[in-house]
N, CA, C and O atoms as a GROMACS GRO file, in nm:
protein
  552
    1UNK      N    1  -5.976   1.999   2.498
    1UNK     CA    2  -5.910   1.942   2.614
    1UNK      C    3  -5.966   1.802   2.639
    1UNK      O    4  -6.088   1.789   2.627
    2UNK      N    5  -5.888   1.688   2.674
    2UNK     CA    6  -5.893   1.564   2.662
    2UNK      C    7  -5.945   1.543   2.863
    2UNK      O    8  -5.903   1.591   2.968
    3UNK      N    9  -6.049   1.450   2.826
    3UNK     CA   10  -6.120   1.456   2.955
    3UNK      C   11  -6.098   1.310   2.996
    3UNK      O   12  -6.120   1.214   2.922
    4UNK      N   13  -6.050   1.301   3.128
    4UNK     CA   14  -6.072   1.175   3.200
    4UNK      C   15  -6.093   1.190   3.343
    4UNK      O   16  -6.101   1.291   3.413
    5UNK      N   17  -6.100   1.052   3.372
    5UNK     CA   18  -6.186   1.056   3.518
    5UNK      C   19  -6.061   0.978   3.605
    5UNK      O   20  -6.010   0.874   3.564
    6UNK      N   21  -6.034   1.025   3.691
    6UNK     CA   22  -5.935   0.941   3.799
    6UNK      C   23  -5.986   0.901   3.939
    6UNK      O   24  -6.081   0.950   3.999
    7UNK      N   25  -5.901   0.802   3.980
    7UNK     CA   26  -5.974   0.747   4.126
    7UNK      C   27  -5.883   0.802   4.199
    7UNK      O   28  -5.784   0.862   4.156
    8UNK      N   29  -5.920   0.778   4.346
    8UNK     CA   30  -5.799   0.804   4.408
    8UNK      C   31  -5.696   0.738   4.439
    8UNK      O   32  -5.640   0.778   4.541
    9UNK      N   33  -5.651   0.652   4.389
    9UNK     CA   34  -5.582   0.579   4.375
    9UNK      C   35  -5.481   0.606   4.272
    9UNK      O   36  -5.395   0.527   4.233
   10UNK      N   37  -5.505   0.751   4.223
   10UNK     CA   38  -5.413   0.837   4.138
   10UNK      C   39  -5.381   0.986   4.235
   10UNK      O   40  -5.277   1.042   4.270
   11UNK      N   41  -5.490   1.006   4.251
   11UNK     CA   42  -5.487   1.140   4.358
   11UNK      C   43  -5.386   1.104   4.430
   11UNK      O   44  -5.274   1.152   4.419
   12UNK      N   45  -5.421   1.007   4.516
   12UNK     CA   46  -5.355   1.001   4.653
   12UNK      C   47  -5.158   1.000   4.679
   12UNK      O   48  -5.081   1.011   4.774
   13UNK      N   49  -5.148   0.979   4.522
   13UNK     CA   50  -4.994   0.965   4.516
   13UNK      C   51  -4.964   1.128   4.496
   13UNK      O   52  -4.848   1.170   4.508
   14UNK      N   53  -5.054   1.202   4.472
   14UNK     CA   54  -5.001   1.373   4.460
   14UNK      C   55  -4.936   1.386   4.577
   14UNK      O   56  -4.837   1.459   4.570
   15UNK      N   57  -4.962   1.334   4.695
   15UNK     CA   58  -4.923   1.370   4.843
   15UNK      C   59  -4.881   1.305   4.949
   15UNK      O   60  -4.889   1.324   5.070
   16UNK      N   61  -4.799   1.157   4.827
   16UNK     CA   62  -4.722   1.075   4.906
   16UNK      C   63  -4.577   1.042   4.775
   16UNK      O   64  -4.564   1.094   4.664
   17UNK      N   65  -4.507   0.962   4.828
   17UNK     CA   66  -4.410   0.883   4.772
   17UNK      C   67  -4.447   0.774   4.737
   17UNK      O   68  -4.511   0.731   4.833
   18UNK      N   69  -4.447   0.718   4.676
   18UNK     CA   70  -4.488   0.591   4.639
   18UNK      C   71  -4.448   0.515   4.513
   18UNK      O   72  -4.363   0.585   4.458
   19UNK      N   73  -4.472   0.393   4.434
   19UNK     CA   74  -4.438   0.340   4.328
   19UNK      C   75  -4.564   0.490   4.230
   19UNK      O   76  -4.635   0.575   4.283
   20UNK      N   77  -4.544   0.463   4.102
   20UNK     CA   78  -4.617   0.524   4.027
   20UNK      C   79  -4.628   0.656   4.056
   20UNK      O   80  -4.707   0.710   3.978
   21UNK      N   81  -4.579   0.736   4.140
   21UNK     CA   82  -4.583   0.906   4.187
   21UNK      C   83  -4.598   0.997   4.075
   21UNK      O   84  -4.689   1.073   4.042
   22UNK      N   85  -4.488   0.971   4.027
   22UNK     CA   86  -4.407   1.038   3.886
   22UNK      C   87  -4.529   1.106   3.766
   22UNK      O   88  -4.558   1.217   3.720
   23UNK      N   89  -4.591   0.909   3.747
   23UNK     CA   90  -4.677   0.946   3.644
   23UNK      C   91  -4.827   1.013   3.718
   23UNK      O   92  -4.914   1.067   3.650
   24UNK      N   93  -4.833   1.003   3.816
   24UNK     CA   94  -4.964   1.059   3.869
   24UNK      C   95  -4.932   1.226   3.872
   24UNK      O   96  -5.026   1.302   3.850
   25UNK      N   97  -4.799   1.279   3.898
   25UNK     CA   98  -4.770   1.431   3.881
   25UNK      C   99  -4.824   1.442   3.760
   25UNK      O  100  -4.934   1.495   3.748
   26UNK      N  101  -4.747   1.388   3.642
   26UNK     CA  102  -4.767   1.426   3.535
   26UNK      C  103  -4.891   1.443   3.462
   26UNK      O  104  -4.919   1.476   3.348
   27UNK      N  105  -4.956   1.409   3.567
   27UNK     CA  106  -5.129   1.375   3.517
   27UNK      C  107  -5.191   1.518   3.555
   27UNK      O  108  -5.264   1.600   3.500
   28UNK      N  109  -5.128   1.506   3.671
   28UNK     CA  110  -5.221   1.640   3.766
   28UNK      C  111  -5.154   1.763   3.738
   28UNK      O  112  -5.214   1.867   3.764
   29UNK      N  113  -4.989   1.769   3.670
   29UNK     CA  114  -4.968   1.890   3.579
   29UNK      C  115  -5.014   1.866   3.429
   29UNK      O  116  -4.937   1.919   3.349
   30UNK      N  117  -5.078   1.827   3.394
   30UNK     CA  118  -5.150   1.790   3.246
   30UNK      C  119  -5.302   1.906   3.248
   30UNK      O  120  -5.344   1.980   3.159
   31UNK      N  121  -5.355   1.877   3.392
   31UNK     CA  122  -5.472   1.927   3.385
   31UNK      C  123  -5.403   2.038   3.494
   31UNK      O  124  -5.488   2.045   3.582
   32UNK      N  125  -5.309   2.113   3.525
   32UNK     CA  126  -5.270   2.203   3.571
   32UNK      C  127  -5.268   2.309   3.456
   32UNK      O  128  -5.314   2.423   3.456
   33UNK      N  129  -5.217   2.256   3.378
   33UNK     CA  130  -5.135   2.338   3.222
   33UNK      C  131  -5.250   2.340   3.121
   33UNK      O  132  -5.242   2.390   3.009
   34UNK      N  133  -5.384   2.266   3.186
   34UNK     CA  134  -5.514   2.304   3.064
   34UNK      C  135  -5.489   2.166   2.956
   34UNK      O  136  -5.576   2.128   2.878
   35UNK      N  137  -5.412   2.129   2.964
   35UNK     CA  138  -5.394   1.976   2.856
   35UNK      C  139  -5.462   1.892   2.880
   35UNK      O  140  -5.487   1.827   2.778
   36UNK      N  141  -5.532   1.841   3.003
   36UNK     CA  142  -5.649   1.753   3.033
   36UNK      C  143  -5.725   1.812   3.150
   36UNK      O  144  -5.681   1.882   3.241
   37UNK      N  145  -5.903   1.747   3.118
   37UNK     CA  146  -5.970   1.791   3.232
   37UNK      C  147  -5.980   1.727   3.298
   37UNK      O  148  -6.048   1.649   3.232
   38UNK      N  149  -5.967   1.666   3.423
   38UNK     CA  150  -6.011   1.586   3.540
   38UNK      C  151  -6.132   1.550   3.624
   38UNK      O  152  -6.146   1.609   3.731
   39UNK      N  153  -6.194   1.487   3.598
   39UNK     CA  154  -6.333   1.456   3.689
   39UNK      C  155  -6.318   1.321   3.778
   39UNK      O  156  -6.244   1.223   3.772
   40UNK      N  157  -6.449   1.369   3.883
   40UNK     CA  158  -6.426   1.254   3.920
   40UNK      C  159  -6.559   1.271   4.040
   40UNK      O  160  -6.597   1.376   4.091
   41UNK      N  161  -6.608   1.142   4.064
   41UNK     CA  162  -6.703   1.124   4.185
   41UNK      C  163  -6.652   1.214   4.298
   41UNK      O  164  -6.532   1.233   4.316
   42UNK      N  165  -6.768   1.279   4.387
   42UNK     CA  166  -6.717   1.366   4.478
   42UNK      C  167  -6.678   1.288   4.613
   42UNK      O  168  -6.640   1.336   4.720
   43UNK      N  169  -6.696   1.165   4.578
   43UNK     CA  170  -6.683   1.042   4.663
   43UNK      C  171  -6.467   1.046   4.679
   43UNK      O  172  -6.410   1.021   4.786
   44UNK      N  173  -6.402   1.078   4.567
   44UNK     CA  174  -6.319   1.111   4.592
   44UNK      C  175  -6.258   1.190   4.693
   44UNK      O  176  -6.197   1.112   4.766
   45UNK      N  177  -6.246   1.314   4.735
   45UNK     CA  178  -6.252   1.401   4.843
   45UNK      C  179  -6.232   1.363   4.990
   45UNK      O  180  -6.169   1.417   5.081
   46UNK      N  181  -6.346   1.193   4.980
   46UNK     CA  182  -6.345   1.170   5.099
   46UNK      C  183  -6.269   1.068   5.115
   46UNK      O  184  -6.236   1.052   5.232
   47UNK      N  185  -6.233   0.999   5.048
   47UNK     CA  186  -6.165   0.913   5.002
   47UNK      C  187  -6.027   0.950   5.052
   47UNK      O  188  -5.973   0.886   5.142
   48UNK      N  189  -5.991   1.015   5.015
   48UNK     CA  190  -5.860   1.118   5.011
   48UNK      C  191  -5.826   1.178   5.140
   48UNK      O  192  -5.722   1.163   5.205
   49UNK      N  193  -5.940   1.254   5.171
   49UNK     CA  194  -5.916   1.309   5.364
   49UNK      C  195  -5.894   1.204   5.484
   49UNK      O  196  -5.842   1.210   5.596
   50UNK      N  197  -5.961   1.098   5.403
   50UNK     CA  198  -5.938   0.976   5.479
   50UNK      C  199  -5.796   0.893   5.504
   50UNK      O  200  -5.764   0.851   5.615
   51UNK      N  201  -5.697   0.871   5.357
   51UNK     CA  202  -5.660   0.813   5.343
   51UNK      C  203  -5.536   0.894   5.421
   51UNK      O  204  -5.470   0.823   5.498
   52UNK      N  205  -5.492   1.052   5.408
   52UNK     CA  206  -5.477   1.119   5.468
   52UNK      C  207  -5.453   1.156   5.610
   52UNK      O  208  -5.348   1.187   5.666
   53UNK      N  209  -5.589   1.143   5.659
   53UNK     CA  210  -5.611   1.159   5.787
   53UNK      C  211  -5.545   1.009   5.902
   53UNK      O  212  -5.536   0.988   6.023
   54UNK      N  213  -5.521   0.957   5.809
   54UNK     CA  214  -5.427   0.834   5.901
   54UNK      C  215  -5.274   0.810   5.835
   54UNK      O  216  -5.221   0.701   5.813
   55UNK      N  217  -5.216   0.944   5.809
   55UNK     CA  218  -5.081   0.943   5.743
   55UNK      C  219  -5.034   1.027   5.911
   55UNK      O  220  -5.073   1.133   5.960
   56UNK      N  221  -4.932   0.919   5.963
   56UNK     CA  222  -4.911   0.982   6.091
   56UNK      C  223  -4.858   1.092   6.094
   56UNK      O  224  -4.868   1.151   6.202
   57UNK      N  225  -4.756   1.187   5.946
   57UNK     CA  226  -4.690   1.270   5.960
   57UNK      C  227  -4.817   1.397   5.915
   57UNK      O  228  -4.751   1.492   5.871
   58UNK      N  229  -4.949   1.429   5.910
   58UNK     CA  230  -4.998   1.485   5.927
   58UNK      C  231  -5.044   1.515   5.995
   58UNK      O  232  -5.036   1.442   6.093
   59UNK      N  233  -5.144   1.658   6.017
   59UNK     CA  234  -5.214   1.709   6.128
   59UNK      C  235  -5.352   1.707   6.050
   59UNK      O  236  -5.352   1.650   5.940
   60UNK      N  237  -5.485   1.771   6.104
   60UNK     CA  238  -5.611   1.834   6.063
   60UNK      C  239  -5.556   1.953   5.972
   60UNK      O  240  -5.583   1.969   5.853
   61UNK      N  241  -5.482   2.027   6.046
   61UNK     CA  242  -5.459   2.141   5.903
   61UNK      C  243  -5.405   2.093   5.746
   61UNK      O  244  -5.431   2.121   5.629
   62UNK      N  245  -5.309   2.000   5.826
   62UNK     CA  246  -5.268   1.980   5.691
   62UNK      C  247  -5.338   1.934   5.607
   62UNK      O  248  -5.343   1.984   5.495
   63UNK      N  249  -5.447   1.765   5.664
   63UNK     CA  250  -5.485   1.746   5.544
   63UNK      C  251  -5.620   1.842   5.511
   63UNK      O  252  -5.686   1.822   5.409
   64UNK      N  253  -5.645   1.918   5.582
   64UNK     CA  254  -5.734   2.053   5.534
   64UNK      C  255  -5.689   2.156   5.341
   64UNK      O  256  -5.741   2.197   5.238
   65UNK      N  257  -5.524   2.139   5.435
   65UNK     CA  258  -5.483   2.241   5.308
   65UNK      C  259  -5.487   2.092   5.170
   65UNK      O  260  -5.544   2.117   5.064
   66UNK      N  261  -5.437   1.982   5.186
   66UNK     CA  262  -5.415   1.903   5.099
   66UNK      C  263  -5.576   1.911   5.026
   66UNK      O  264  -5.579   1.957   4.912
   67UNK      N  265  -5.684   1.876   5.077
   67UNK     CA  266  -5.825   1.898   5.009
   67UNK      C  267  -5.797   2.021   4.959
   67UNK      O  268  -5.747   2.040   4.848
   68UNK      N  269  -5.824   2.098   5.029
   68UNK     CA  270  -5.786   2.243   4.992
   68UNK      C  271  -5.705   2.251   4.776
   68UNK      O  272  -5.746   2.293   4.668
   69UNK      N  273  -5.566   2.174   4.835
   69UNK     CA  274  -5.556   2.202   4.670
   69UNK      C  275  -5.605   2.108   4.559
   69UNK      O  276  -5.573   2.113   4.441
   70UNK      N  277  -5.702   2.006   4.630
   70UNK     CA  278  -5.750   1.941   4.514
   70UNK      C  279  -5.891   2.024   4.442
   70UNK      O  280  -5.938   2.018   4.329
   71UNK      N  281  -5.932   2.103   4.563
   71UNK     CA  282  -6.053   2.175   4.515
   71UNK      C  283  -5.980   2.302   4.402
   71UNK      O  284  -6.033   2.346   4.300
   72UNK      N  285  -5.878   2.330   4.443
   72UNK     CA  286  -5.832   2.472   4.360
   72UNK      C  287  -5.783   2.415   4.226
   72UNK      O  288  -5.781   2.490   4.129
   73UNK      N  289  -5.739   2.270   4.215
   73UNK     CA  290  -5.643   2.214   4.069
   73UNK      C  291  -5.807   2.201   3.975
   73UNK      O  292  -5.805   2.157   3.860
   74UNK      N  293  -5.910   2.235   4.026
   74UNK     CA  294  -5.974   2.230   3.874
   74UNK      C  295  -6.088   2.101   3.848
   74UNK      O  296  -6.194   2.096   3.784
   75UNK      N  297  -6.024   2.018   3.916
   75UNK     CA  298  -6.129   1.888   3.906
   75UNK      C  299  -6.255   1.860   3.937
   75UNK      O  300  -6.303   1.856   4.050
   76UNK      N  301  -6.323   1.835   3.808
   76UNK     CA  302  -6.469   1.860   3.794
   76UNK      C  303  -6.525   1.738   3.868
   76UNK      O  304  -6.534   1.622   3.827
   77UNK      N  305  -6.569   1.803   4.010
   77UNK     CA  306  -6.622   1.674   4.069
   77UNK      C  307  -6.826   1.668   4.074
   77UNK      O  308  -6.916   1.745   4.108
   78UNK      N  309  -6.816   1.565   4.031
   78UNK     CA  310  -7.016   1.514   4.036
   78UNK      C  311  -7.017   1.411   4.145
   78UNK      O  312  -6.942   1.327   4.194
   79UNK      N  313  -7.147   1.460   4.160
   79UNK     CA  314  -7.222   1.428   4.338
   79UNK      C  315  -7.283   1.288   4.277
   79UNK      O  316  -7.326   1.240   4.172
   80UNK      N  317  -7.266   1.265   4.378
   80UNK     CA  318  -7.371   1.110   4.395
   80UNK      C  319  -7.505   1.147   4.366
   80UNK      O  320  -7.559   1.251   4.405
   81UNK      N  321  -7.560   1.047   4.290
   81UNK     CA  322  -7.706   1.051   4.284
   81UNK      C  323  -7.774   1.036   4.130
   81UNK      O  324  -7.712   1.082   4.034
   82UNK      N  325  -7.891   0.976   4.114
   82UNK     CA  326  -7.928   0.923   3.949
   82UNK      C  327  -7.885   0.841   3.919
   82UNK      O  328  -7.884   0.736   3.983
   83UNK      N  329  -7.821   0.868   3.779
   83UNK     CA  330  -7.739   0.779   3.644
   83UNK      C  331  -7.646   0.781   3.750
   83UNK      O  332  -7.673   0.895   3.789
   84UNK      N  333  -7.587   0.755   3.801
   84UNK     CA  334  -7.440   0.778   3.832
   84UNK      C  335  -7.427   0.671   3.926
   84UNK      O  336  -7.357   0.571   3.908
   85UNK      N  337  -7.529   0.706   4.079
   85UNK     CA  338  -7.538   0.556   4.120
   85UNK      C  339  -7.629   0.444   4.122
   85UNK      O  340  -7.644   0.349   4.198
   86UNK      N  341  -7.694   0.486   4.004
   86UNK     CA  342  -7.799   0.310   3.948
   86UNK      C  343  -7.650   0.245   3.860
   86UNK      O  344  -7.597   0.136   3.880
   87UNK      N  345  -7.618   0.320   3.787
   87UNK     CA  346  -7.495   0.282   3.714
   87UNK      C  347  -7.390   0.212   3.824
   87UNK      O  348  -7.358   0.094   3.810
   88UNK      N  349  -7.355   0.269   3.903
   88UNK     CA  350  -7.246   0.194   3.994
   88UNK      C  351  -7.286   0.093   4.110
   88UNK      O  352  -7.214   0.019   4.177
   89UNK      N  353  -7.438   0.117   4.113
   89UNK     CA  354  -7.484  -0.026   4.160
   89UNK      C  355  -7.489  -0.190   4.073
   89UNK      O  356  -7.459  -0.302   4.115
   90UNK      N  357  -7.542  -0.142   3.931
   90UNK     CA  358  -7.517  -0.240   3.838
   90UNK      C  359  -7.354  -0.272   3.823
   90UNK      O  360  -7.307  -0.386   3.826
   91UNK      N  361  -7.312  -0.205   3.813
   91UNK     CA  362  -7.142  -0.236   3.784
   91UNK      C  363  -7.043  -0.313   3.910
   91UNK      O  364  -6.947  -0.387   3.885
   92UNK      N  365  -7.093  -0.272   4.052
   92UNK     CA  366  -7.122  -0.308   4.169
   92UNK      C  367  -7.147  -0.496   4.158
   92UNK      O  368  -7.077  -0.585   4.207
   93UNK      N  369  -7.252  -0.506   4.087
   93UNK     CA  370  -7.315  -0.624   4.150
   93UNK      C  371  -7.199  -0.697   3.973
   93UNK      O  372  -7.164  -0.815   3.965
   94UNK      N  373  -7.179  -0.628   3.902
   94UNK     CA  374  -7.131  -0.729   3.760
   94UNK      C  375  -7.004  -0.754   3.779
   94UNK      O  376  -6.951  -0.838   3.707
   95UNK      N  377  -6.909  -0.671   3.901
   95UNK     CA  378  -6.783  -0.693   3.858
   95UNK      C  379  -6.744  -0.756   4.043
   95UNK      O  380  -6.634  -0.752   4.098
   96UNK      N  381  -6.822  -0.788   4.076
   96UNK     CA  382  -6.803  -0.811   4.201
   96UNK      C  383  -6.710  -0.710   4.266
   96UNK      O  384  -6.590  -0.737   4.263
   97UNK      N  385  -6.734  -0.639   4.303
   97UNK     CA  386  -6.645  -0.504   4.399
   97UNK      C  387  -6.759  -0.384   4.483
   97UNK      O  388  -6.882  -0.379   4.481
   98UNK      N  389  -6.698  -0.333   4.524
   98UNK     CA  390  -6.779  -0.233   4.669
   98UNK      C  391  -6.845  -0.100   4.546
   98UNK      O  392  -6.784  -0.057   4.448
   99UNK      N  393  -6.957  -0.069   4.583
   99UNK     CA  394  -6.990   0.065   4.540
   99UNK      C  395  -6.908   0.165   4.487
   99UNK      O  396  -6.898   0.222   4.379
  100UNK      N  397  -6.824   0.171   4.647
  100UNK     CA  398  -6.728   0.314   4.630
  100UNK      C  399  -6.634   0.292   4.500
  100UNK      O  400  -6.628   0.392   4.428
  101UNK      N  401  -6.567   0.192   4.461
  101UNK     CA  402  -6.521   0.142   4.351
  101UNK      C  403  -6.537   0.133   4.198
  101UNK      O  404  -6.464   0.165   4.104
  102UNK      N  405  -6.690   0.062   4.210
  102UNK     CA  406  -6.772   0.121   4.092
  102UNK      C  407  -6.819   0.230   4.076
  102UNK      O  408  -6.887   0.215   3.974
  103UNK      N  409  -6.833   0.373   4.122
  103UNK     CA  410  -6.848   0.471   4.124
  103UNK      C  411  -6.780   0.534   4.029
  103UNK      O  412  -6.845   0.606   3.954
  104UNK      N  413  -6.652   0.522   4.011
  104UNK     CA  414  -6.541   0.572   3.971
  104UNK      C  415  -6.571   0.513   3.805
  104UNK      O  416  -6.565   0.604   3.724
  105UNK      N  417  -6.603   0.371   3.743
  105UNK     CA  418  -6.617   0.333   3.638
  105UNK      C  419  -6.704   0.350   3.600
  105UNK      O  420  -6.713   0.354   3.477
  106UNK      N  421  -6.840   0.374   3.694
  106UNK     CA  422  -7.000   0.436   3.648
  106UNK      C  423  -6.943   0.568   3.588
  106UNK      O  424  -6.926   0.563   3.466
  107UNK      N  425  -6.911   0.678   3.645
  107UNK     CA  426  -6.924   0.803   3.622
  107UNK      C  427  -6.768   0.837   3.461
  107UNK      O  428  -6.734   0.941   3.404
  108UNK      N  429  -6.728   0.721   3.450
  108UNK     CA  430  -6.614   0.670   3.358
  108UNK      C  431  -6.713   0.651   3.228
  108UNK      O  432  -6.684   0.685   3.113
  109UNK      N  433  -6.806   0.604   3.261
  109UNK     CA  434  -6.925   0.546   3.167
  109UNK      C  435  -6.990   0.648   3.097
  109UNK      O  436  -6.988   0.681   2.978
  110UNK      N  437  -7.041   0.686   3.182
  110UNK     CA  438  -7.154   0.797   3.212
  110UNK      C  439  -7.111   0.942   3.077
  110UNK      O  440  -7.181   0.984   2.985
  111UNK      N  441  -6.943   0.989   3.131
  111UNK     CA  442  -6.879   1.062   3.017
  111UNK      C  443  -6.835   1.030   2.896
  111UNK      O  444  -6.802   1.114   2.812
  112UNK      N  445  -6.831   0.927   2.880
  112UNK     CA  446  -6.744   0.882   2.776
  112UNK      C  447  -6.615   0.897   2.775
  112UNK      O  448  -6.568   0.939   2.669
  113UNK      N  449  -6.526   0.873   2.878
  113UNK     CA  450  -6.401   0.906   2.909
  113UNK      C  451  -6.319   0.810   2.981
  113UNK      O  452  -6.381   0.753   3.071
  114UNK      N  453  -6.196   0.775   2.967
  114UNK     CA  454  -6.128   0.686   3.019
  114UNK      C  455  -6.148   0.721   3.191
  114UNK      O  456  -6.167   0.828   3.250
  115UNK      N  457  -6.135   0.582   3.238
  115UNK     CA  458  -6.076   0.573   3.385
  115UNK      C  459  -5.911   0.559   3.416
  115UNK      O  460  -5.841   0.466   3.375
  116UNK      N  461  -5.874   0.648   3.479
  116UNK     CA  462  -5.704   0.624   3.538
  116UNK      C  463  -5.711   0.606   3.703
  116UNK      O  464  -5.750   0.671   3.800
  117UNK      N  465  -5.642   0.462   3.671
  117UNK     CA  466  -5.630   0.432   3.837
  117UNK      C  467  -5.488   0.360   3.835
  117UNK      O  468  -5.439   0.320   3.729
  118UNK      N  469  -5.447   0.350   3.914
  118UNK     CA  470  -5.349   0.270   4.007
  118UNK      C  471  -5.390   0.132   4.089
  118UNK      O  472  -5.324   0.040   4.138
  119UNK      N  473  -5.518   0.159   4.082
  119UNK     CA  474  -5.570   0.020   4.173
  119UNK      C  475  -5.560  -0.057   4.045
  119UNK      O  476  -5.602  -0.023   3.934
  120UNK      N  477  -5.466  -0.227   4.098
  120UNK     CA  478  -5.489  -0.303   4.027
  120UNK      C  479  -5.553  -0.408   4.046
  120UNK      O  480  -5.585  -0.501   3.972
  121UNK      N  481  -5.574  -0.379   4.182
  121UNK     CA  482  -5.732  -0.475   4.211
  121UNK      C  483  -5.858  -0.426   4.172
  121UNK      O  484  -5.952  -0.502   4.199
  122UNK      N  485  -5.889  -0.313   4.113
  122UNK     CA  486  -6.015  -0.255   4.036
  122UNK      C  487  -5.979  -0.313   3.922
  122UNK      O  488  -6.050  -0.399   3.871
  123UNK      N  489  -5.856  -0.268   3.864
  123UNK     CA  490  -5.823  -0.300   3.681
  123UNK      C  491  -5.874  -0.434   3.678
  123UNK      O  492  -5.971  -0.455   3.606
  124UNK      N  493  -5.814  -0.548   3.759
  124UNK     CA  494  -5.819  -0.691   3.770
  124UNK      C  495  -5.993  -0.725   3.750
  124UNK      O  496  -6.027  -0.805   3.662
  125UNK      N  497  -6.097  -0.659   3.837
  125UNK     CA  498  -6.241  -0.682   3.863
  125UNK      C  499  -6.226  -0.649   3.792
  125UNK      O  500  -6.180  -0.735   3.717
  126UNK      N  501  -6.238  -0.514   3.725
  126UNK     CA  502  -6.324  -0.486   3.582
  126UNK      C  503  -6.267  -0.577   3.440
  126UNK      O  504  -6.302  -0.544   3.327
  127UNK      N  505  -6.207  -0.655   3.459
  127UNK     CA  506  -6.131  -0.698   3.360
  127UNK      C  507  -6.133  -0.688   3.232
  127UNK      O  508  -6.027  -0.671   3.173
  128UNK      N  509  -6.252  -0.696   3.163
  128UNK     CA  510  -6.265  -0.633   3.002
  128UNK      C  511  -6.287  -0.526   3.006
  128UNK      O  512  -6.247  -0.465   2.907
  129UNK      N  513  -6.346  -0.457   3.096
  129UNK     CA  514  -6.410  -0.259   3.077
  129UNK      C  515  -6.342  -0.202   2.973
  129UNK      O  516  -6.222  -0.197   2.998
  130UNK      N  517  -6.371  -0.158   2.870
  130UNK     CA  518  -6.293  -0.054   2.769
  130UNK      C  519  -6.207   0.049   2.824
  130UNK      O  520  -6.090   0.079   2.802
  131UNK      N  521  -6.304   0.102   2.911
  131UNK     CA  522  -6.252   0.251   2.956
  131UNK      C  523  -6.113   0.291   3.074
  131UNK      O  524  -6.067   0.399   3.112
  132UNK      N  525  -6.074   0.138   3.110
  132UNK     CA  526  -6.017   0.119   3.250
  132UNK      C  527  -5.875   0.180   3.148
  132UNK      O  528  -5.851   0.154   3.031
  133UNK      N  529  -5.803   0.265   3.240
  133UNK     CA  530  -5.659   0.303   3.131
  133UNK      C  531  -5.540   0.229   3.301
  133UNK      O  532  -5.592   0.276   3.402
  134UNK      N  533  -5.468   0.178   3.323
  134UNK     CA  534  -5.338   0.230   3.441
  134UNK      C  535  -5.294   0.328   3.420
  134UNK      O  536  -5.295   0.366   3.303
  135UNK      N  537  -5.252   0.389   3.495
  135UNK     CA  538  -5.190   0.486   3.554
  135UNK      C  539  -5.054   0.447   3.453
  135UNK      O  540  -4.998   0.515   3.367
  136UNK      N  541  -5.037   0.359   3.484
  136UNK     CA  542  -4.846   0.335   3.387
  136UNK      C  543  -4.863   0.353   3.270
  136UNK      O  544  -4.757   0.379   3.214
  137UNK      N  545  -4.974   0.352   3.185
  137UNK     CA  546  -5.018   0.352   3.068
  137UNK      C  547  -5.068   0.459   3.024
  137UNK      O  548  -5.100   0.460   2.905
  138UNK      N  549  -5.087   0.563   3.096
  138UNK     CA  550  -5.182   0.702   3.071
  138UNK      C  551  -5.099   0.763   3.013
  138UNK      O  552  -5.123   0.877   2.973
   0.00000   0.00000   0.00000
């Protein structure tokens, strides 16, 4: 099974409309169906309840249940701490961008596994990174 790491900036379209939706399903039925594994900083999660939690057509339950099915789809999430954020502090200070950001390409690093995002203001900072994939491109 083919392993990559996503930001939320892929997640977050599971539970909206948006440009790029389509291919972000297809991602998250990929690793539904066992065809890819999904990881990702646990920094995600919050990321997500957040982004969420100011979608006016929700409540607390809802975005309860929405976490809820990101914990049940499988996605292997790693905690902050170590290699993971000395790595995303260096990457932090090389690509000029916020922690929470480099997090996502540290722990991209860290596996040996592509990054899938939608942010194209991350793709843009990291600009040579090997591992950076778009979302349109996955």
């Amino acid at each position: 099974m083919k392993a990559c790491v996503i930001d939320s900036s892929v997640a977050v379209k599971w539970f909206s409309q948006e440009a790029a939706t389509g291919a972000a399903l297809a991602l998250r039925d990929d690793a539904f169906l066992g065809k890819r594994r999904l990881e990702a900083p646990d920094l995600l999660l919050y990321e997500i309840g957040n982004a969420l939690r100011y979608n006016p057509r929700l409540d607390a339950e809802d975005v309860k249940l929405a976490l809820g099915s990101l914990l049940d789809l499988g996605i292997v999430f790693h905690p902050a701490g170590g290699a993971l954020l000395s790595k995303a502090v260096d990457l932090a200070f090389r690509f000029r961008m916020t922690v929470y950001d480099s997090c996502f390409i540290a722990l991209s690093d860290i596996l040996g596994a592509p990054l899938i995002t939608a942010d194209e203001k991350l793709a843009a900072r990291a600009g040579d990174h090997p591992r950076i994939v778009r979302l349109s491109e996955a």
